[in-house]
TORVEXTOR-140835 format. One record per residue: x negated, z negated, y negated of N, C-alpha, C in turn. Coordinates in steps of 0.1 Angstrom, whole numbers, plus 5000, padded with zeros to 4 digits. Example, Ala and Ser with C-alpha at 12.3 -4.5 7.8 and 13.67 -1.06 7.14 Angstrom:
! TORVEXTOR-140835
486849225057487749225045486849225033;487249295022486349295011487149215000;
END
This chain:
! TORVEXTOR-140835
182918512199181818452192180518452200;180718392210179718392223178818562226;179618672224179118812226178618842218;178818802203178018832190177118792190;176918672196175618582195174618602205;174818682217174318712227173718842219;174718952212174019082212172919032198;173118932190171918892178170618872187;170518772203170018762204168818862214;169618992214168919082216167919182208;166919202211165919282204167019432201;166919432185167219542179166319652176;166419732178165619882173165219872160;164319912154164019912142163420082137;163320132144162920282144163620402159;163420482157164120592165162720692166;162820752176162020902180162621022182;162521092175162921192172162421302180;162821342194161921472203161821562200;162821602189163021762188163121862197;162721962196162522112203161522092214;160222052212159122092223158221962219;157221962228155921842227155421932233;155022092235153622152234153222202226;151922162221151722162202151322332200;150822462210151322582203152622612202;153522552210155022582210155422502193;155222412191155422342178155122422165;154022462170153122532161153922642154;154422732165155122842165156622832156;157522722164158522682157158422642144;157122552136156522502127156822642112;156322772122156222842112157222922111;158322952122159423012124160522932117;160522832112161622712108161522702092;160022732089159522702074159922842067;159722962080160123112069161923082069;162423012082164123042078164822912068;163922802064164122712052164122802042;162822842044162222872027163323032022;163523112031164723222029166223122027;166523032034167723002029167522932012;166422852011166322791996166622891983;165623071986165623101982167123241978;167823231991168923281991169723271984;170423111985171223001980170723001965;169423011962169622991952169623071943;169123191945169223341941171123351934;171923301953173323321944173623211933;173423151932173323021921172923051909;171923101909170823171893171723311894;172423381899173223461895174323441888;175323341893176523341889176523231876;175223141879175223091861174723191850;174423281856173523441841174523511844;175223561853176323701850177123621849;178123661832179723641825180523691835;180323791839181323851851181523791865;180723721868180823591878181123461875;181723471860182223311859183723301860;183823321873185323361874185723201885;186723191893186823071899186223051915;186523221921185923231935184123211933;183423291924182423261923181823101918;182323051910182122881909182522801923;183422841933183422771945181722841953;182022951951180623011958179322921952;179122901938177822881935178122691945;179022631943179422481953179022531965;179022631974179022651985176922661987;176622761979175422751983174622601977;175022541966174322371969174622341978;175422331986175922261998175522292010;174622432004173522472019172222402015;171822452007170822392004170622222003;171622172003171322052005171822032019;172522082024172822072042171322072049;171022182041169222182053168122092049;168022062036167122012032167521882040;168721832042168821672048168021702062;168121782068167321782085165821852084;165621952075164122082079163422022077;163021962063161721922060161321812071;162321712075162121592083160821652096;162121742101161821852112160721932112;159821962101159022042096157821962102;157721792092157021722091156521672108;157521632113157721602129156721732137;156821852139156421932143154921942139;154521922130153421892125152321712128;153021672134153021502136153321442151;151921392154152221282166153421192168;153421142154154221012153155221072148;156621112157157721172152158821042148;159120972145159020832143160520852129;161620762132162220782118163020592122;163120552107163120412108165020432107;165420272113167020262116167520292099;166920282092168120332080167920412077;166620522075166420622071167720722081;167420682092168320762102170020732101;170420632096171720582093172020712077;170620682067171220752059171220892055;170220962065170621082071171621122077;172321012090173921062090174421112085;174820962074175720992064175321122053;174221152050174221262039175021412048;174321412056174621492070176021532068;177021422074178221392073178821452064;178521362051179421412038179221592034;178221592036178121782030178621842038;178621832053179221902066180521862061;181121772060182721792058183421852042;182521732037182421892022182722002029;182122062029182222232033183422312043;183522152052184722242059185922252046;186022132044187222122031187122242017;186122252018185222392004186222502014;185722522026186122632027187922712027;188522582031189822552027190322602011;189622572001189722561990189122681987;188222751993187922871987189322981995;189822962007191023032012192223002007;192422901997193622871992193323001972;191922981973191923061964192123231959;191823301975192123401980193723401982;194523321983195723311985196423341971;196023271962196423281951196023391946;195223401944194123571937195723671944;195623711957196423791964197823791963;198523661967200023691965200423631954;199423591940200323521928199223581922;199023721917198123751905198423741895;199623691893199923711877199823561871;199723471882199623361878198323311883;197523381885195823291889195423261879;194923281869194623251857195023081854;196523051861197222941850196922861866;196622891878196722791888195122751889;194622871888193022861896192222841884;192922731870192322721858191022651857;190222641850189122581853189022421854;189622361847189822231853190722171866;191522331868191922331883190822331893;189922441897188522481902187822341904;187722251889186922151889187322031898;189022001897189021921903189421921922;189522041924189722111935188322101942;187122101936185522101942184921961944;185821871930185621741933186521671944;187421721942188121681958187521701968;186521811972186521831987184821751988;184421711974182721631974183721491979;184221471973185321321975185521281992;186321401998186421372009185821362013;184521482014183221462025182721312025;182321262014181421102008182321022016;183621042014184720902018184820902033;185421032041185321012056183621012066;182921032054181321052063180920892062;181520842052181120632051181820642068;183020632067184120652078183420612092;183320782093182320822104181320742108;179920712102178820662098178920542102;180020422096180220282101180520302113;181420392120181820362134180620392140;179620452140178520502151177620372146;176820352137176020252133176220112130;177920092135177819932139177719922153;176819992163176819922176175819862178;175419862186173919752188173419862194;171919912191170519962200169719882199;169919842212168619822216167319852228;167519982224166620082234167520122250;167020222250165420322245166120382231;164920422222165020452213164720612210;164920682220164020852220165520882217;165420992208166921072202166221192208;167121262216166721422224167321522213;166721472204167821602191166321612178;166521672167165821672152166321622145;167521542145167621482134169021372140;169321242134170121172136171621232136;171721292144173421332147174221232157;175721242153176621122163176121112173;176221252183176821272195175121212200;174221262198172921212202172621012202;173121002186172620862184174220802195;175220792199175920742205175420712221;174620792224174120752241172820682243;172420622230171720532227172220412227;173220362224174120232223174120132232;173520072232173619982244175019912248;175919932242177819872244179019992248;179719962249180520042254181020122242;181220262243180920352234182720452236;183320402244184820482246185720472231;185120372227186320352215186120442203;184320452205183420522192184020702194;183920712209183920832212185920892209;186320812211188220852206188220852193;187420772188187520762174186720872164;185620922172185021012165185821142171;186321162182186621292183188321312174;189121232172190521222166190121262149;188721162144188221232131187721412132;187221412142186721552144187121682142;188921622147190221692152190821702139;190821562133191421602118190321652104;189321642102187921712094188221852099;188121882112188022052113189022142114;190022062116191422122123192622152114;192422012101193722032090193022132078;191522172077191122242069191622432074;191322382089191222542092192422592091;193822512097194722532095195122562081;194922532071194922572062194822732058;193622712062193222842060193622912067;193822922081195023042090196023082085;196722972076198022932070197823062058;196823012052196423122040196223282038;195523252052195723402053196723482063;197223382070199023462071199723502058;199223432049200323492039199723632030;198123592034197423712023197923792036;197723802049197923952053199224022053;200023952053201723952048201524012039;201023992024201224022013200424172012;199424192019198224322022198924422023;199924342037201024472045201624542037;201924492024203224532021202724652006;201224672006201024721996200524872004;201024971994201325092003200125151999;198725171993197825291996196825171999;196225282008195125232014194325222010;193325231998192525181986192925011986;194025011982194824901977194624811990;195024821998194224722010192824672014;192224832013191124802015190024672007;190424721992190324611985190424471985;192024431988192224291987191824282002;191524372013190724302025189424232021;188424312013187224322014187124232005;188124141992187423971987187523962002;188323942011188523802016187423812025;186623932032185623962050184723822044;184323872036182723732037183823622036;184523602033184823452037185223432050;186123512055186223482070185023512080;184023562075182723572086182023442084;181423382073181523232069181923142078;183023162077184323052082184123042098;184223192101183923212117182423132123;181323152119180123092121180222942115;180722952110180522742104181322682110;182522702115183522662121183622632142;183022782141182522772161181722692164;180622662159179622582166180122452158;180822412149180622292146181822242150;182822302159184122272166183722252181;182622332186181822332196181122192198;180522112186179921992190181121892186;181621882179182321762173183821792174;184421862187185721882195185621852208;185021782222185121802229184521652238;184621652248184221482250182621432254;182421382250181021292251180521332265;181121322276180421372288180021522287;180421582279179821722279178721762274;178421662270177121652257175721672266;175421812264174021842268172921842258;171621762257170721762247170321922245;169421962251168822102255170022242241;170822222251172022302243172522312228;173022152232173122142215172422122208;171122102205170022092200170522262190;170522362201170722482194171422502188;172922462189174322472183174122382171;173922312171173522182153172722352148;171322372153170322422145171222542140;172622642143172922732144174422692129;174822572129175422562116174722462105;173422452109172822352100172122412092;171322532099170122642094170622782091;171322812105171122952105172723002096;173722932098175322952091174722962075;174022892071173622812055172722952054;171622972062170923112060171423232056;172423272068173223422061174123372055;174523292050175723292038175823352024;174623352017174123392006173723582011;173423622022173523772026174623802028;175623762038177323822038177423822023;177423702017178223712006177723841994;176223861991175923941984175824101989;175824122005175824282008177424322011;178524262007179524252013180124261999;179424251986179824161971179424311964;180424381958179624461945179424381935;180024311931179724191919178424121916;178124061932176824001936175524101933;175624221938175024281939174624331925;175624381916175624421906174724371892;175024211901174224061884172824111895;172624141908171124111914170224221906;171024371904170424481901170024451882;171524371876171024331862170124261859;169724121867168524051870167424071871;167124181875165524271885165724341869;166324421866166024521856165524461844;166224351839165624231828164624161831;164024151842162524141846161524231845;
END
């Protein structure tokens, strides 16, 4: 009782500073407009595959409905950090108040784990497409799809509260400078003024299970699609059921490395400088080419882009 009343009566933070990248304003400058061309291409990427797969019939199939979930989920992945980051770079006062920053976590959070779980669910669907074609139709049905997308929105919301309470019930009370763009764990945790061992076992065991039972999954999945690959004898016929699955595993590969890279490994390894880049590399740049693998990689994609342009 005595410690709780000692930490009330310490001066709490009520805002955060946000450093970002640089404090030399052509250096800002530069970033300013290098950050706004790779927003504004992801917006229009993402949404490009979106306005496709709701106008081409031929895309209203079940991989494509995970896809068009995948690209909201970029675009709202970046929109929670760029603009902030846009604004900041443009701005003396890089300044973000204790809850706006709490509920940027959490949005943060839930879409970031969304997506690991999405991606699970789009390799479970490759699984099926591949070694049960005769039955995709009756598994991958559309109120299957639906509740399969709402499941993985479900988790992200429920373990990102999770997450979110364990970092933002500690006490800050300065310094209040975050060496990052945007309120991430590993940054806001060495701000805490309390002992932070418990936050940090606790966040890395969630980290372990969010990144680790999804991928698994998915390794799992495609043991069995390449199993099933092996066994089909002309090479057309492989080549094919290879080429659904490449854009998903290049995806997978980029969203998965750097974000196993920050949120797998212990709190003492935590360099600002560094990871500053590794966030910016599955936050911006993963979300960026996802909508290009998927469409130069896609005759389908490709096919509604060429019907699109021509009806224009």
């Amino acid at each position: 009782m005595s410690e709780d009343l000692a930490w009330e009566n310490q001066s709490s933070v009520s805002e955060f500073i946000l450093l970002g990248f640089s404090s030399q304003p052509q250096m800002q400058l530069m970033l300013f407009v290098a950050f706004l061309v790779l927003y504004l291409l992801t917006l229009l990427g993402n949404s490009l595959i979106i306005t496709l797969i709701m106008t081409d019939s031929r895309l209203h199939t079940p991989m494509y409905f995970l896809l068009a979930n995948l690209s909201f989920l970029d675009i709202s992945y970046t929109t929670t950090t760029v603009p902030q980051m846009l604004i900041h770079l443009l701005s003396k006062r890089k300044t973000i108040s204790y809850a706006r920053c709490a509920a940027q976590m959490y949005i943060f959070l839930s879409l970031g784990i969304t997506e690991c779980v999405l991606y699970a669910v789009m390799a479970y669907d490759r699984y099926v497409a591949i070694c049960h074609p005769l039955r995709y139709a009756i598994i991958m049905s559309r109120p299957s799809c639906i509740k399969l997308a709402a499941g993985s929105w479900t988790c992200g919301f429920l373990f990102a509260m999770m997450h979110t309470g364990f970092t933002m019930r500690l006490p800050y009370c300065g310094p209040n400078e975050i060496n990052h763009f945007f309120c991430e764990v590993p940054a806001i945790l060495k701000l805490a003024c309390a002992d932070t061992r418990v936050n940090e076992v606790v966040d890395f065991v969630l980290g372990v299970i969010l990144l680790m039972t999804p991928l698994s999954l998915i390794v799992v999945s495609y043991c069995f699609i390449f199993a099933a690959v092996s066994k089909i004898r002309s090479t057309e016929g492989k080549f094919k059921a290879f080429s659904t699955c490449s854009s998903h595993i290049t995806v997978v590969t980029l969203f998965y490395s750097a974000a196993m890279f920050m949120y797998m490994r212990p709190a003492s390894s935590y360099k600002p400088e560094r990871d500053k880049k590794f966030s910016l590399f599955y936050n911006v740049v993963s979300a960026l080419l996802n909508p290009f693998i998927y469409s130069l990689r896609n005759k389908d994609v490709k096919g509604a882009l060429v019907k699109l342009v021509c009806k224009e």
